[in-house]
MDAnalysis code that builds the backbone (N, CA, C; Angstrom):
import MDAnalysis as mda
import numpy as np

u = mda.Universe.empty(270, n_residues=90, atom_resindex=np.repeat(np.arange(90), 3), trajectory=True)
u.add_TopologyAttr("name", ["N", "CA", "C"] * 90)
u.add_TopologyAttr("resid", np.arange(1, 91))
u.add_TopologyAttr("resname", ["UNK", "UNK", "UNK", "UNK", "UNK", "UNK", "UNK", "UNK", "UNK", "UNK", "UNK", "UNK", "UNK", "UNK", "UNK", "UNK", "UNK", "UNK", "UNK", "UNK", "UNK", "UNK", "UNK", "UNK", "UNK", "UNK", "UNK", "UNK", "UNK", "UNK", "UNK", "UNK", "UNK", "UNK", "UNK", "UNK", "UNK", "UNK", "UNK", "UNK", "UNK", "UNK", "UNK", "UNK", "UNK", "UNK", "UNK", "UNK", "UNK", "UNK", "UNK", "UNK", "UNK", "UNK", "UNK", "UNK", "UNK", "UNK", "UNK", "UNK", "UNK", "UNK", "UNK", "UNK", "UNK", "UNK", "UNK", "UNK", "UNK", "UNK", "UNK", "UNK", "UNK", "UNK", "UNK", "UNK", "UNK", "UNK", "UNK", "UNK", "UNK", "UNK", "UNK", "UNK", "UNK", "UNK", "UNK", "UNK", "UNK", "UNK"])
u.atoms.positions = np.array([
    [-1.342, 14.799, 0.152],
    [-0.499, 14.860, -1.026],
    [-0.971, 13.789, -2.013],
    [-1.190, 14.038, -3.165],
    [-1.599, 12.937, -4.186],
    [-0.515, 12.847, -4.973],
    [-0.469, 11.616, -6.015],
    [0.049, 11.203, -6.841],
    [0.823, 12.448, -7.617],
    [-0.089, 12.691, -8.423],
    [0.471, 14.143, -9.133],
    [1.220, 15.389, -8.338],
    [1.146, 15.759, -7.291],
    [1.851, 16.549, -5.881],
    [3.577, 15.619, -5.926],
    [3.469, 14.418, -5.669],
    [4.750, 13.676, -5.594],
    [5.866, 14.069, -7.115],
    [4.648, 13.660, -8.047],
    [5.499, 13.699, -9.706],
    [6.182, 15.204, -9.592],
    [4.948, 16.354, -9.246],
    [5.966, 17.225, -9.703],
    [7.212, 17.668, -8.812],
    [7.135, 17.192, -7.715],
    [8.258, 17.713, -6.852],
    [9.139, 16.738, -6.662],
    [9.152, 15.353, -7.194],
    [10.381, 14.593, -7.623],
    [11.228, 15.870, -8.938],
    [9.951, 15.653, -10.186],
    [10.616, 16.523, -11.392],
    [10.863, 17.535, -11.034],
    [10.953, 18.526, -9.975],
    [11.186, 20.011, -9.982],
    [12.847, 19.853, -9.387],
    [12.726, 18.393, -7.806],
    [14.235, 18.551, -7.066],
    [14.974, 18.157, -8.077],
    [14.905, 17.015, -9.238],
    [15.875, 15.768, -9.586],
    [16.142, 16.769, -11.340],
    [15.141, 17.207, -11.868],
    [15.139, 18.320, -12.660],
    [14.945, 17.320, -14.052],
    [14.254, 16.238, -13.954],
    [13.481, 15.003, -14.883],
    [12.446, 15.236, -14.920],
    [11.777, 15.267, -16.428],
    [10.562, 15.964, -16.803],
    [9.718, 14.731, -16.549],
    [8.212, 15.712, -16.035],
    [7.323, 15.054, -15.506],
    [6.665, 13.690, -15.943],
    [6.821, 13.396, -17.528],
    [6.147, 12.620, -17.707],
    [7.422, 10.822, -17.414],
    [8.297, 11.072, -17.686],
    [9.604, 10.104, -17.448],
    [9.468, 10.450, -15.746],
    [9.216, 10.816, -14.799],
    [9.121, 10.606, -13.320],
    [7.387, 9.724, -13.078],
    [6.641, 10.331, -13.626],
    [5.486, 9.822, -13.671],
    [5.725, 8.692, -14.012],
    [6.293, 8.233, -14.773],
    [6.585, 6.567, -15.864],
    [6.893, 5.465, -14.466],
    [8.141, 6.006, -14.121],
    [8.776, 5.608, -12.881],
    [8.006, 5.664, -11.905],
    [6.905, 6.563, -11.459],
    [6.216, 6.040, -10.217],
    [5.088, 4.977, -10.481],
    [4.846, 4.871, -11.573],
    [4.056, 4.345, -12.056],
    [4.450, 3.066, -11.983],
    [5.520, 2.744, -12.599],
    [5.823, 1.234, -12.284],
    [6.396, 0.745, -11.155],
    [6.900, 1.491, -10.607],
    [6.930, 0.804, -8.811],
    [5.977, 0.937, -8.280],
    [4.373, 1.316, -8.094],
    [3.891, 1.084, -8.063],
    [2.913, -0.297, -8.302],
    [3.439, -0.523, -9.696],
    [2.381, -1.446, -10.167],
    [3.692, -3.066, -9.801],
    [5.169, -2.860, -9.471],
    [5.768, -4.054, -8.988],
    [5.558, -4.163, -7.751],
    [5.222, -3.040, -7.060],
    [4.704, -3.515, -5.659],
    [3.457, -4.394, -5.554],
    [2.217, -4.106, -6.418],
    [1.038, -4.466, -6.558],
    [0.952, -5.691, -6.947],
    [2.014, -6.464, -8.385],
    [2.284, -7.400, -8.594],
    [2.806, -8.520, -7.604],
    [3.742, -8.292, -6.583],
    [4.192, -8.568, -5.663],
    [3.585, -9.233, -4.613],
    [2.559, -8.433, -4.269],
    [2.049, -8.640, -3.234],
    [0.563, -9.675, -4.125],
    [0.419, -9.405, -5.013],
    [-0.435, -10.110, -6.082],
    [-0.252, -11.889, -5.836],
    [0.867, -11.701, -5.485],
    [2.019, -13.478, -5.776],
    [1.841, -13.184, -4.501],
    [1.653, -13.190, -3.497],
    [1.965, -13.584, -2.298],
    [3.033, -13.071, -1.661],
    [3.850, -11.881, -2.152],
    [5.272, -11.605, -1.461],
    [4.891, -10.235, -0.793],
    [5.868, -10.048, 0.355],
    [5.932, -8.564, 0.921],
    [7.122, -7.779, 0.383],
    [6.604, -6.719, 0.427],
    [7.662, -5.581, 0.235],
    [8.794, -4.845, 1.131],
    [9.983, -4.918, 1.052],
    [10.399, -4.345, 2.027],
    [11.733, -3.441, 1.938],
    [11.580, -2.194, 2.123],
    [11.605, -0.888, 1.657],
    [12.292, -0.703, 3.207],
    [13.588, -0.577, 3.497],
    [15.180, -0.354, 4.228],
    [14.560, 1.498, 4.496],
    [14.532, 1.451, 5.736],
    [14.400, 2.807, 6.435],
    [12.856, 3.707, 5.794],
    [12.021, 2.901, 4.993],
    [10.586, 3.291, 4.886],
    [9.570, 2.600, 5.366],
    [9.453, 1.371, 5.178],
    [8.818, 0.478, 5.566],
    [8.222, -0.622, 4.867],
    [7.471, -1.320, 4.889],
    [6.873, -2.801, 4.647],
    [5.431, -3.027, 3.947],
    [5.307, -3.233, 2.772],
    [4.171, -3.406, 2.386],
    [3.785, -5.212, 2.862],
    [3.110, -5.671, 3.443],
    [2.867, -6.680, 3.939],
    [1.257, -7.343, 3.592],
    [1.554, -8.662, 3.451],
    [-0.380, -9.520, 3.167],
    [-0.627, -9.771, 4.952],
    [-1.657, -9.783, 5.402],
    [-2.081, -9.840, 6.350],
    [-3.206, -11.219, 6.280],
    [-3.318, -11.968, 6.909],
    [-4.619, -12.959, 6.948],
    [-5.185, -12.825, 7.733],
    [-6.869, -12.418, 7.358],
    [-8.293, -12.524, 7.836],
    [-8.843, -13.612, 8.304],
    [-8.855, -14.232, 9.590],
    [-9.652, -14.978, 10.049],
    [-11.320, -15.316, 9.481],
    [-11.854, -16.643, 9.521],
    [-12.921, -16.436, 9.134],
    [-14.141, -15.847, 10.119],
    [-14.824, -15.427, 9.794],
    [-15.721, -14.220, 10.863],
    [-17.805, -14.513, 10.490],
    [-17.917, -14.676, 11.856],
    [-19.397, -14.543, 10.914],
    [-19.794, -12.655, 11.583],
    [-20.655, -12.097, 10.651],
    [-20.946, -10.834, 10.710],
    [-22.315, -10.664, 10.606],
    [-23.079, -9.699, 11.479],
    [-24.733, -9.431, 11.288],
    [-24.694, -8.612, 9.980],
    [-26.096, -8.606, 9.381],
    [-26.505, -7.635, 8.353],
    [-27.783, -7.297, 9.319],
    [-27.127, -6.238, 9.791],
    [-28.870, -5.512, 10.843],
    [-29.960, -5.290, 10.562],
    [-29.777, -4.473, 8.849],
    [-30.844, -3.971, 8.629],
    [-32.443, -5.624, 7.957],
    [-31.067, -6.599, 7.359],
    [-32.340, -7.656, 7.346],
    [-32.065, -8.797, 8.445],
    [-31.329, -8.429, 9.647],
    [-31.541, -9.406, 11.006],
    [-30.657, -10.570, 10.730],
    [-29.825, -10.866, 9.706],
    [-29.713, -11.460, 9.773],
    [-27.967, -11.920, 9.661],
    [-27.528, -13.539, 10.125],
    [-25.791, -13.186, 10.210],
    [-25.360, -13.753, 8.889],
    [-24.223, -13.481, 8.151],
    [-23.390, -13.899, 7.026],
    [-22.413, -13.979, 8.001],
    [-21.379, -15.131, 7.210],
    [-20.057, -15.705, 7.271],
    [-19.258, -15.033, 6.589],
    [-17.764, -14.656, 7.200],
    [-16.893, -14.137, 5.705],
    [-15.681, -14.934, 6.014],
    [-15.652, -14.980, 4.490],
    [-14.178, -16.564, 4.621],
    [-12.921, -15.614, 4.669],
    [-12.500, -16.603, 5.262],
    [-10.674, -16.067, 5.813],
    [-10.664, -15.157, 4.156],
    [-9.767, -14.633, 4.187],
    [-9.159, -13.713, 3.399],
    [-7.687, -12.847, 3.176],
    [-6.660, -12.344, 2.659],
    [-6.105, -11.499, 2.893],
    [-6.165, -10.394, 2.543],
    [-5.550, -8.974, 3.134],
    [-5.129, -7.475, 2.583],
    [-4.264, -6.864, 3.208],
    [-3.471, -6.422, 1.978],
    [-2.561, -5.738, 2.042],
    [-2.598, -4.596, 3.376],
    [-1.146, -4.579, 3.905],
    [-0.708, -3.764, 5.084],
    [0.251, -3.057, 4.707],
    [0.236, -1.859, 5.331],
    [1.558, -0.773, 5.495],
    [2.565, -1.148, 6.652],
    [3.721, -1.259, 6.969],
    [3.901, -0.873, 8.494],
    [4.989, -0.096, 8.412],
    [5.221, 1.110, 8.785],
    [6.390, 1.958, 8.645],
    [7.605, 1.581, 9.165],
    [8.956, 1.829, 9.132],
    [9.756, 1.382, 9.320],
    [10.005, 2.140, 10.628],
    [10.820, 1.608, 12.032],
    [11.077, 3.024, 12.616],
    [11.622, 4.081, 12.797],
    [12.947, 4.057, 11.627],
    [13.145, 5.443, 12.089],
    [12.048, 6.299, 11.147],
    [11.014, 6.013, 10.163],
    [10.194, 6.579, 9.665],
    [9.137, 6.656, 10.817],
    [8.780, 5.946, 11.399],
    [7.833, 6.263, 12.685],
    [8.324, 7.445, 13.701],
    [9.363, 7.363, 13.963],
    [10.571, 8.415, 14.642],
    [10.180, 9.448, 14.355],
    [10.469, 9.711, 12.716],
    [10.098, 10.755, 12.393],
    [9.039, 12.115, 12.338],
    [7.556, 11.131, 12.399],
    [6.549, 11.593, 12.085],
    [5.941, 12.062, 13.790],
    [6.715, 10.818, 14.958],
    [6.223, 11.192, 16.313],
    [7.259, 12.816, 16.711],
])
């Protein structure tokens, strides 16, 4: 399901034209993104958790020239579903 799949079948159940539903996904979208931008998690009551995760620092081969790189700690963004949304889907 993509982006555009969601818009129109919010606007078809709620009966709010596409481009004012689009507006709206659009910016919860982009306050989640902000959010997690600052360092905060998201957390979304019976859906689930947008969460920062921290990357250990790692050294890693590059095979093809033999040789190892380092990668510095880091974070990225996580999903984790909520459970009765996990419930659901098992």
């Amino acid at each position: 399901m993509t982006k555009a799949d969601i818009v129109s079948q919010i606007a078809k159940e709620t009966g709010i034209d596409k481009i004012t539903v689009l507006k709206s996904v659009e910016s919860f979208m982009d306050k989640v993104k902000e959010s997690m931008a600052n360092g905060d998690n998201v957390y979304l009551r019976g859906f689930g958790s947008f969460v920062i995760k921290k990357r250990a620092k790692k050294t890693a081969r590059n095979i093809s020239k033999n040789t190892s790189i380092v990668i510095p700690e880091h974070n990225i963004p996580s999903f984790k579903p909520a459970k009765t949304f996990n419930d659901m889907i098992k």
